[in-house]
PDB file of N, CA, C and O in Angstrom, chain B, residues numbered from 101:
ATOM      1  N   UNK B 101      25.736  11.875   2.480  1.00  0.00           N
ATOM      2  CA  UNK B 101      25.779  11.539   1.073  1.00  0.00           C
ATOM      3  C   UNK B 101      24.436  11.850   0.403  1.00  0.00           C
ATOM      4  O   UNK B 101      24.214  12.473  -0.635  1.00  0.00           O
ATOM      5  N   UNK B 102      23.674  11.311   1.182  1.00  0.00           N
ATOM      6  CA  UNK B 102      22.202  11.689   0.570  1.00  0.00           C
ATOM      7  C   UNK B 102      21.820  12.855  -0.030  1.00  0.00           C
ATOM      8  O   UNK B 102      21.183  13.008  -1.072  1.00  0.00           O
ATOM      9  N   UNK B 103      22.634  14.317   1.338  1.00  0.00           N
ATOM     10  CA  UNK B 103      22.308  15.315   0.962  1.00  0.00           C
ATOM     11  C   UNK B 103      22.847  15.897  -0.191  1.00  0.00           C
ATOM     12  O   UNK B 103      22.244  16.717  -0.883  1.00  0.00           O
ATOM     13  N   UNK B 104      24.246  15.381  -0.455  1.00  0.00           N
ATOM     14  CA  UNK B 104      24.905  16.035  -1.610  1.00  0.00           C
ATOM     15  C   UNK B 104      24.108  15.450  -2.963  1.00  0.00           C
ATOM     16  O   UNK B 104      23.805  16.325  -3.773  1.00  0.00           O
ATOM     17  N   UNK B 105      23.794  14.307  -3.249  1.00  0.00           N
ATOM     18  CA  UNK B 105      22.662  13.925  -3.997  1.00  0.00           C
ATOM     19  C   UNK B 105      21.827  14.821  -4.342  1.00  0.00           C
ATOM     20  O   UNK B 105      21.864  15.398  -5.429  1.00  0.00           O
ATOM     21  N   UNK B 106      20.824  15.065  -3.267  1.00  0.00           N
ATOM     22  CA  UNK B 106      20.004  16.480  -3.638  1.00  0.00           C
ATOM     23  C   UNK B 106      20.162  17.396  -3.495  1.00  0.00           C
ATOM     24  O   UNK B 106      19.143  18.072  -3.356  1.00  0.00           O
ATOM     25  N   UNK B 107      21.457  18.094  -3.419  1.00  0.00           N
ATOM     26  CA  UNK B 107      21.887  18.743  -4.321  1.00  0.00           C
ATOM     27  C   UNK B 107      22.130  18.901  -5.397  1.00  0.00           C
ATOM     28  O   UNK B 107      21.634  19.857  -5.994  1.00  0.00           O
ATOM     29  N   UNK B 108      23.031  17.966  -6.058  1.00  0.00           N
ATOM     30  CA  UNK B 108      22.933  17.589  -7.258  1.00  0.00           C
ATOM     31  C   UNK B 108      21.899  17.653  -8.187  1.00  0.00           C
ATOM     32  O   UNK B 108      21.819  18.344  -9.203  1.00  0.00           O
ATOM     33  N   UNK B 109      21.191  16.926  -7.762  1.00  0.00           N
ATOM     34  CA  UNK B 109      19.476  16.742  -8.537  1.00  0.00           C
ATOM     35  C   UNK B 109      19.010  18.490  -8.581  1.00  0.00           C
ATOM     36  O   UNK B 109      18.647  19.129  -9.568  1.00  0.00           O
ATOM     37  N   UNK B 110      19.138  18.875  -7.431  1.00  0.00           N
ATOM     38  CA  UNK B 110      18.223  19.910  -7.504  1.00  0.00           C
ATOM     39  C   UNK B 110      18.897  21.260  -8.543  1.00  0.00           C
ATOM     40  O   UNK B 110      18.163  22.057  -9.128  1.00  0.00           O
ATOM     41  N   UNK B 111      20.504  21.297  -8.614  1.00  0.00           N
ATOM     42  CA  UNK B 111      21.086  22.108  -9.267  1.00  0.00           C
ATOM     43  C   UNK B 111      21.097  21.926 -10.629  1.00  0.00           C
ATOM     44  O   UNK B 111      20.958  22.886 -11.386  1.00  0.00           O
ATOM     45  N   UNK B 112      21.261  20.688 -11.068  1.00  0.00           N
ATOM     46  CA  UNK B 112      20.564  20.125 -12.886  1.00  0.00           C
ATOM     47  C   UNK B 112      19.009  20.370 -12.778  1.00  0.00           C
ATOM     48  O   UNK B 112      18.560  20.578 -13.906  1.00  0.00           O
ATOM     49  N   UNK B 113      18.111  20.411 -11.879  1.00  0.00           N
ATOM     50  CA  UNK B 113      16.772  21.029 -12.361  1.00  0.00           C
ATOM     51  C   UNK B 113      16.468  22.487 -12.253  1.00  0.00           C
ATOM     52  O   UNK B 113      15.500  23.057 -12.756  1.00  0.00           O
ATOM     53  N   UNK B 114      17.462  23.041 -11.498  1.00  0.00           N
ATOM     54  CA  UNK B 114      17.382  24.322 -11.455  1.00  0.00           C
ATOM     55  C   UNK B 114      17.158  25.346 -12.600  1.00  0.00           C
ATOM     56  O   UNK B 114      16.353  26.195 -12.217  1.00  0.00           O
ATOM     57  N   UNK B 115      17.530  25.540 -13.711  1.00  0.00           N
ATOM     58  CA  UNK B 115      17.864  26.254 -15.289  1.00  0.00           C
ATOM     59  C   UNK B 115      16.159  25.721 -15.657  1.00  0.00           C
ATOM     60  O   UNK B 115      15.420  26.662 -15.946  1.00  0.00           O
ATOM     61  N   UNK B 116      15.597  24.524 -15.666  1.00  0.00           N
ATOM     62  CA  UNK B 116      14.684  24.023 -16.219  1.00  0.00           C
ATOM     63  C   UNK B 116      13.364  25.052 -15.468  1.00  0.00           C
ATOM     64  O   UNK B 116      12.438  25.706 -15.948  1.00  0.00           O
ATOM     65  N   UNK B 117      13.750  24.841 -14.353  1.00  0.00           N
ATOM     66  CA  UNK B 117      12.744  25.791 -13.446  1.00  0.00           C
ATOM     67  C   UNK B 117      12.387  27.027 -13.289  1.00  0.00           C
ATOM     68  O   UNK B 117      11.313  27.581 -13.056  1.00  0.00           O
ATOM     69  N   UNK B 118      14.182  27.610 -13.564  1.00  0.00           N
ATOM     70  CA  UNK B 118      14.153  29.108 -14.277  1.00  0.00           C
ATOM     71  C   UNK B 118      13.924  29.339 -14.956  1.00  0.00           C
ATOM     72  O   UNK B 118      13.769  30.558 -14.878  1.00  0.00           O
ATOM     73  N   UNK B 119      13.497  28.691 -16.767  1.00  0.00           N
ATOM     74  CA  UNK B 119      13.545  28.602 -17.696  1.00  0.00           C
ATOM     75  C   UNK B 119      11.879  28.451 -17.871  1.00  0.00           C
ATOM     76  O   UNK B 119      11.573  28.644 -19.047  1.00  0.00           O
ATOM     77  N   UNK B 120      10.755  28.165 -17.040  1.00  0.00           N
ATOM     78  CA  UNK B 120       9.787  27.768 -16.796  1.00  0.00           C
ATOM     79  C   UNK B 120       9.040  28.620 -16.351  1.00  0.00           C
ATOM     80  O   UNK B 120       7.883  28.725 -16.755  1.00  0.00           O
ATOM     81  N   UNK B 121       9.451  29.240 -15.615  1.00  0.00           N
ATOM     82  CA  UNK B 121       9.030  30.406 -14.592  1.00  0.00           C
ATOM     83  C   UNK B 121       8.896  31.586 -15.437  1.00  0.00           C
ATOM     84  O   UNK B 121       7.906  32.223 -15.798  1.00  0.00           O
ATOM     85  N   UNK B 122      10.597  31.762 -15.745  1.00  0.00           N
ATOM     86  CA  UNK B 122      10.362  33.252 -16.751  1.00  0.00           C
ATOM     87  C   UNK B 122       9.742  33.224 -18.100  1.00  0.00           C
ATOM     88  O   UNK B 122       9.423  34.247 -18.706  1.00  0.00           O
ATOM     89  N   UNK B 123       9.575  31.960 -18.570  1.00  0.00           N
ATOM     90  CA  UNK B 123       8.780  31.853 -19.828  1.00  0.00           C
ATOM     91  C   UNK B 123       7.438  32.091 -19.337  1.00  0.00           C
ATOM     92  O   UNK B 123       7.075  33.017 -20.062  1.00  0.00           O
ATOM     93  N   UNK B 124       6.470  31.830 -18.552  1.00  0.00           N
ATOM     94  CA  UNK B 124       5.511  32.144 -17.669  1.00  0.00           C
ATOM     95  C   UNK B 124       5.367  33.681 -17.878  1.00  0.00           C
ATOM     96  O   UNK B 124       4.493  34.172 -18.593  1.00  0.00           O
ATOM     97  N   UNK B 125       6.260  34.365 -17.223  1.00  0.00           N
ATOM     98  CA  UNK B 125       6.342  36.016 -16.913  1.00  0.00           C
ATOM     99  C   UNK B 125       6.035  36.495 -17.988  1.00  0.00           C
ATOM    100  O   UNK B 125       5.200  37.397 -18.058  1.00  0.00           O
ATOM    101  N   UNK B 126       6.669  35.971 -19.095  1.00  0.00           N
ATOM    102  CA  UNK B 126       7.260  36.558 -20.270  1.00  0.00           C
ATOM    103  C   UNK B 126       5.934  37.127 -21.097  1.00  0.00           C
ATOM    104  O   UNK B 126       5.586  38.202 -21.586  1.00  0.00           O
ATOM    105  N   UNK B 127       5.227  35.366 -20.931  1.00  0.00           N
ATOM    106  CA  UNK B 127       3.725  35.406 -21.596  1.00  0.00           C
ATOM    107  C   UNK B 127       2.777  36.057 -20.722  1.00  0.00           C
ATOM    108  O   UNK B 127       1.769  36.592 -21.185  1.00  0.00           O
ATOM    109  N   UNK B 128       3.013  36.046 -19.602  1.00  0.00           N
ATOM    110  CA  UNK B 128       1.837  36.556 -18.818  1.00  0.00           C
ATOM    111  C   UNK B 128       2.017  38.441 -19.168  1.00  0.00           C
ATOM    112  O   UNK B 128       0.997  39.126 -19.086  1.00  0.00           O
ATOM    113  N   UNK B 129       3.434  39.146 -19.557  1.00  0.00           N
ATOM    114  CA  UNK B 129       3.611  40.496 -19.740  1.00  0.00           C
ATOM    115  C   UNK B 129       3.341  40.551 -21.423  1.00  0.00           C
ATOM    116  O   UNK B 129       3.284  41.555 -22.134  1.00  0.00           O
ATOM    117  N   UNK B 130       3.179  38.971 -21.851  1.00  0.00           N
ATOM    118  CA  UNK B 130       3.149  39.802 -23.380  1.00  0.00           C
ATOM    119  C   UNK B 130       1.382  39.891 -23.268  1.00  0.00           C
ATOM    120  O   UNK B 130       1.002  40.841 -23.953  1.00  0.00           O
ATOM    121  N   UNK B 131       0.380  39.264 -22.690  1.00  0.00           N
ATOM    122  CA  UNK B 131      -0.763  39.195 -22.722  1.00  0.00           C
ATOM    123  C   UNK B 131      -1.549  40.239 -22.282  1.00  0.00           C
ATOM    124  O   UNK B 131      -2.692  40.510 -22.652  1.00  0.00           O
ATOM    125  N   UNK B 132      -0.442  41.158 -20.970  1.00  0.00           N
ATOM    126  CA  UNK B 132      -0.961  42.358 -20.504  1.00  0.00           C
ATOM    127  C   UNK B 132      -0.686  43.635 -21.671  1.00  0.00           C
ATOM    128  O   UNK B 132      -1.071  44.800 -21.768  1.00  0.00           O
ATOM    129  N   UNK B 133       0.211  42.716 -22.495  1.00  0.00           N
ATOM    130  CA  UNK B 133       0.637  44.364 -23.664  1.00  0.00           C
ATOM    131  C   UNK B 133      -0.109  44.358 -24.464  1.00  0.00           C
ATOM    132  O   UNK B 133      -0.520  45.462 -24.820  1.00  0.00           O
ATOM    133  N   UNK B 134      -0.683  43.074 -25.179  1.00  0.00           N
ATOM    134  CA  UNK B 134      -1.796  43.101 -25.672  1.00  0.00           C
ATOM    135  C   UNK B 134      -2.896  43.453 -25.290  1.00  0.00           C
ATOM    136  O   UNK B 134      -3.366  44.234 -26.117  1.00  0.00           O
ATOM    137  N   UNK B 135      -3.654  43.262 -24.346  1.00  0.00           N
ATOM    138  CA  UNK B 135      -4.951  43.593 -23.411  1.00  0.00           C
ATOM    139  C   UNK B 135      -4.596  45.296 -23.383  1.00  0.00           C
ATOM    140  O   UNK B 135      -5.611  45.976 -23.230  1.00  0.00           O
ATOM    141  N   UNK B 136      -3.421  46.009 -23.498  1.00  0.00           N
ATOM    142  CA  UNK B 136      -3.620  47.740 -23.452  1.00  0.00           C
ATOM    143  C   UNK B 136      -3.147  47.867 -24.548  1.00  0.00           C
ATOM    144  O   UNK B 136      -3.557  48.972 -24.904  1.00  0.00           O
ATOM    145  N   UNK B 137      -2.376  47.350 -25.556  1.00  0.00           N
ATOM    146  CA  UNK B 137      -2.597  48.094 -27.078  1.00  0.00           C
ATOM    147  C   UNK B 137      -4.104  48.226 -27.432  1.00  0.00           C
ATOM    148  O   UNK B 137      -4.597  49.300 -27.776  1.00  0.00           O
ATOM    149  N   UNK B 138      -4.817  47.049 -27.324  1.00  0.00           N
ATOM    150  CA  UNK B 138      -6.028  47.032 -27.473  1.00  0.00           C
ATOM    151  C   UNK B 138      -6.800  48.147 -26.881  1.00  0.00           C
ATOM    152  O   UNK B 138      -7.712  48.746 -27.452  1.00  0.00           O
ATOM    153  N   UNK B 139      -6.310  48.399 -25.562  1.00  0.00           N
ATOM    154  CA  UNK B 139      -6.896  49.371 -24.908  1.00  0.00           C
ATOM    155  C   UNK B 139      -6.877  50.954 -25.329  1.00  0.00           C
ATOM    156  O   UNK B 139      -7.701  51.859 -25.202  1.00  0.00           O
ATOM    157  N   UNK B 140      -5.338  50.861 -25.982  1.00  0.00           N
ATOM    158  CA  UNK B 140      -5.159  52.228 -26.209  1.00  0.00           C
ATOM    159  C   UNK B 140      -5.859  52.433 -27.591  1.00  0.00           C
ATOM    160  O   UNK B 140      -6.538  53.433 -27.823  1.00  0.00           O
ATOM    161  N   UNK B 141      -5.669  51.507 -28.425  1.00  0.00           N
ATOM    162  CA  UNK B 141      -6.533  51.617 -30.014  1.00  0.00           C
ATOM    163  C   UNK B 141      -7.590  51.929 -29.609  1.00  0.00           C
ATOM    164  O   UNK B 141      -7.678  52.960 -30.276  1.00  0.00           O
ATOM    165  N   UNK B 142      -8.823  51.892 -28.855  1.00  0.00           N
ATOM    166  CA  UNK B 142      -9.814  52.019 -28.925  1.00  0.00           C
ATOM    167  C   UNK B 142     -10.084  53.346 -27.782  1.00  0.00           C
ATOM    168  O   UNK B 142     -11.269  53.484 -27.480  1.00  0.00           O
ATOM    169  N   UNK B 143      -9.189  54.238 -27.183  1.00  0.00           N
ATOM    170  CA  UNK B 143      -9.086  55.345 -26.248  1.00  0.00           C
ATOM    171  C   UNK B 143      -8.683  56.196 -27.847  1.00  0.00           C
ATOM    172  O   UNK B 143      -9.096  57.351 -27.952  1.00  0.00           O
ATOM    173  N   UNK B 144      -7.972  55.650 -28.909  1.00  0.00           N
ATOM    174  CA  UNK B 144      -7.561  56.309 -29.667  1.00  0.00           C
ATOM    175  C   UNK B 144      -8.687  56.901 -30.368  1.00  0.00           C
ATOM    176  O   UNK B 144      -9.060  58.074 -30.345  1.00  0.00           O
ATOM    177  N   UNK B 145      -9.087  56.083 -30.884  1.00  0.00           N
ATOM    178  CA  UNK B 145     -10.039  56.077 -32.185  1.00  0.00           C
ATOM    179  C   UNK B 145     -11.978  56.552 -31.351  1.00  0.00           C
ATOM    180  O   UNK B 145     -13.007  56.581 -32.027  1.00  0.00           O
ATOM    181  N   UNK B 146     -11.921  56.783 -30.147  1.00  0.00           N
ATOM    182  CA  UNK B 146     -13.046  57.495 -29.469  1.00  0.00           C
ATOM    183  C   UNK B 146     -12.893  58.951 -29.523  1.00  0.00           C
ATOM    184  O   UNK B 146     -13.817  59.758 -29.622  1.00  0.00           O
ATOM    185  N   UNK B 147     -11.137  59.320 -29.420  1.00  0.00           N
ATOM    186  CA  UNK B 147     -10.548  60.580 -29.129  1.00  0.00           C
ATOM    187  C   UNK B 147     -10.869  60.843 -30.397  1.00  0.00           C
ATOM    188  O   UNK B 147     -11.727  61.699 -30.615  1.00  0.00           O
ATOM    189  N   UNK B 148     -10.315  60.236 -31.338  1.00  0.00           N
ATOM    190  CA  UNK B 148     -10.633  60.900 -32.912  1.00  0.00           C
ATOM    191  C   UNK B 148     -12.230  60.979 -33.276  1.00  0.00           C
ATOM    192  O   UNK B 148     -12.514  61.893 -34.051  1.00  0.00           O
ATOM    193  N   UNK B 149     -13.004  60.391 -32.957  1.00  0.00           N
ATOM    194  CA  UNK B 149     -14.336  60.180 -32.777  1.00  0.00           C
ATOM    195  C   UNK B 149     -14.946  61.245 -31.981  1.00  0.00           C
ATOM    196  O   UNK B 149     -16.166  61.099 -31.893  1.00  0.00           O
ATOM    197  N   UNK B 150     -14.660  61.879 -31.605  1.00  0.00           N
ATOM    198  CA  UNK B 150     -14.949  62.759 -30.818  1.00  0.00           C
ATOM    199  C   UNK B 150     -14.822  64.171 -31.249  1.00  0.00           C
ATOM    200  O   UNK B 150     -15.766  64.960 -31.298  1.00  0.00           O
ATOM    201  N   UNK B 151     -13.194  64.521 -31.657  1.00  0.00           N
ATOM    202  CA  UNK B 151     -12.689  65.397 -32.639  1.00  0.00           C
ATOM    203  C   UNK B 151     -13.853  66.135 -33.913  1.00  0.00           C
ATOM    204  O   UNK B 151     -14.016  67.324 -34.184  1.00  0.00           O
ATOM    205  N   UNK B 152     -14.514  64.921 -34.498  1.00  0.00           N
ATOM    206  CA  UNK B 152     -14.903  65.073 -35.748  1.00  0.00           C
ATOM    207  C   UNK B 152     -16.081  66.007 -35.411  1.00  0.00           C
ATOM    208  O   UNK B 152     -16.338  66.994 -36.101  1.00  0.00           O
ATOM    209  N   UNK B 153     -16.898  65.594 -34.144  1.00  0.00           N
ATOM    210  CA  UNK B 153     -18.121  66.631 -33.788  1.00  0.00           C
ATOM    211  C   UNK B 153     -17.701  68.223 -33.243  1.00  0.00           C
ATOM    212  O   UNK B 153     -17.243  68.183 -32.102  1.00  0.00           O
ATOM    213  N   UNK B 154     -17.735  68.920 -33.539  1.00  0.00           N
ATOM    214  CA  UNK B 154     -17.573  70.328 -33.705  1.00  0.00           C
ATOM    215  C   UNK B 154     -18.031  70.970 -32.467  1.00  0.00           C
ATOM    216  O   UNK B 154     -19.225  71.221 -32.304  1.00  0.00           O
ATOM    217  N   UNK B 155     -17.251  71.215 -31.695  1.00  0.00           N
ATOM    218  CA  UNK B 155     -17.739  72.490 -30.739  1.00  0.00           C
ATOM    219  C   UNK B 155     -18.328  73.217 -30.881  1.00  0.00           C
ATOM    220  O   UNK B 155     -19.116  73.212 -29.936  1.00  0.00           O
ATOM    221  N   UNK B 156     -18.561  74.069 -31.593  1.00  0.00           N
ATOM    222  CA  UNK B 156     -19.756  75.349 -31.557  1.00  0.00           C
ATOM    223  C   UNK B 156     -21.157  75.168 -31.237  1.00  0.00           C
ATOM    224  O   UNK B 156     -21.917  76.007 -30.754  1.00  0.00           O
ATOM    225  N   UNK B 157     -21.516  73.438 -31.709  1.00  0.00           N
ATOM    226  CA  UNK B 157     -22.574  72.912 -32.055  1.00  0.00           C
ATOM    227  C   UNK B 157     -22.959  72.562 -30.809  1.00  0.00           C
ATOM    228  O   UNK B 157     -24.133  72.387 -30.483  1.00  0.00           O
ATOM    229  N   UNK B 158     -21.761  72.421 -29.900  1.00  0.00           N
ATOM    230  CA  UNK B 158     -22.260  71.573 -28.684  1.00  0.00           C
ATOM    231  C   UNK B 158     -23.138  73.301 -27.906  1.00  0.00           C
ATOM    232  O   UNK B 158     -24.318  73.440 -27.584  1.00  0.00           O
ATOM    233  N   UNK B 159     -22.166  74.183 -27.841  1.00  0.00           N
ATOM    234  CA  UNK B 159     -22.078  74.775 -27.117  1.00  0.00           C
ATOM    235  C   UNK B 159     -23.337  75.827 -27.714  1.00  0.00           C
ATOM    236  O   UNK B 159     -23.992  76.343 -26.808  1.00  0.00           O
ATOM    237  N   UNK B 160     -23.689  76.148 -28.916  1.00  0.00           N
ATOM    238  CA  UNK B 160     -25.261  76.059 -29.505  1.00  0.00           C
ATOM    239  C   UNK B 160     -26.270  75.896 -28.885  1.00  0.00           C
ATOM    240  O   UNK B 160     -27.114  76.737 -28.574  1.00  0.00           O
ATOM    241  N   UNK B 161     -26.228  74.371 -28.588  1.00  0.00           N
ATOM    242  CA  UNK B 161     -27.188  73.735 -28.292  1.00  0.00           C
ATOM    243  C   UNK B 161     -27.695  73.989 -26.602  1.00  0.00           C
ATOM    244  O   UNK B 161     -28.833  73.910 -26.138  1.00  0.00           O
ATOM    245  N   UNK B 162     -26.169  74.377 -25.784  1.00  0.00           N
ATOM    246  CA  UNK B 162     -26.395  74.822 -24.580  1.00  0.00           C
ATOM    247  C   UNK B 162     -27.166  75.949 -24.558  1.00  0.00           C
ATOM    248  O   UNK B 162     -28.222  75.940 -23.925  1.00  0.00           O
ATOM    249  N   UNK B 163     -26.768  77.003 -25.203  1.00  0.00           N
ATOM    250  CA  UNK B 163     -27.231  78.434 -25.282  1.00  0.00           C
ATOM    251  C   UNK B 163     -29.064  78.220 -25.820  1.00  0.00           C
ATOM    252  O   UNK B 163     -29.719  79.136 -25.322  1.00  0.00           O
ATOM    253  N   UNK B 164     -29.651  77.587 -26.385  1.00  0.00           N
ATOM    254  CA  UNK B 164     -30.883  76.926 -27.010  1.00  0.00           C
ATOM    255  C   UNK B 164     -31.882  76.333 -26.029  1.00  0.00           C
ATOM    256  O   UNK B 164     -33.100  76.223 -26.171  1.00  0.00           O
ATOM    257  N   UNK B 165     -30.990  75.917 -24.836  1.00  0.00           N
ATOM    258  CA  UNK B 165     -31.348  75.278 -23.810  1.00  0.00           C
ATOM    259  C   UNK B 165     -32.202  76.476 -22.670  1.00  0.00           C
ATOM    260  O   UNK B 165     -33.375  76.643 -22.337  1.00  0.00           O
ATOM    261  N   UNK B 166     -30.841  77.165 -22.320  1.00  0.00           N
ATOM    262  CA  UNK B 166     -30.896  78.381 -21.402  1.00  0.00           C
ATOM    263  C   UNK B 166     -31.851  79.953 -22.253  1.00  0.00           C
ATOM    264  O   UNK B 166     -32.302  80.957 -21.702  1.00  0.00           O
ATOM    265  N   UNK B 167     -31.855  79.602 -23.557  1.00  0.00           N
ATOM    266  CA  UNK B 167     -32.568  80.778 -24.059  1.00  0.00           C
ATOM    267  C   UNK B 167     -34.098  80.870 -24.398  1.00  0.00           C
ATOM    268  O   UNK B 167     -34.575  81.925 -24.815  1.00  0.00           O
TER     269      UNK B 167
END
């Protein structure tokens, strides 16, 4: 008898536990999506940052070096 008891108990806490767990996951994957949007905004905006300086200039400056 006992055992069917905890059963009981344990199958009405069950949903609560699942419900606990994956809310857990949920936040712990929304915190990692945040932590790389962040990541990618700022891979973004280096790439564009980067763009704006002109090749010729770099490669100028090599030839300036060696000449």
């Amino acid at each position: 008898m006992a055992a069917m008891e905890y059963q009981h108990i344990y199958c009405e806490t069950l949903p609560d536990k699942i419900t606990g767990t994956s809310k857990a996951i949920m936040d712990g994957m929304a915190a990692i999506a945040e932590k790389t949007a962040a990541i990618q905004a700022k891979l973004t905006g280096s790439v564009v940052k980067g763009t704006k300086s002109p090749a010729p200039k770099i490669q100028l400056t090599g030839w300036y070096r060696w000449g």
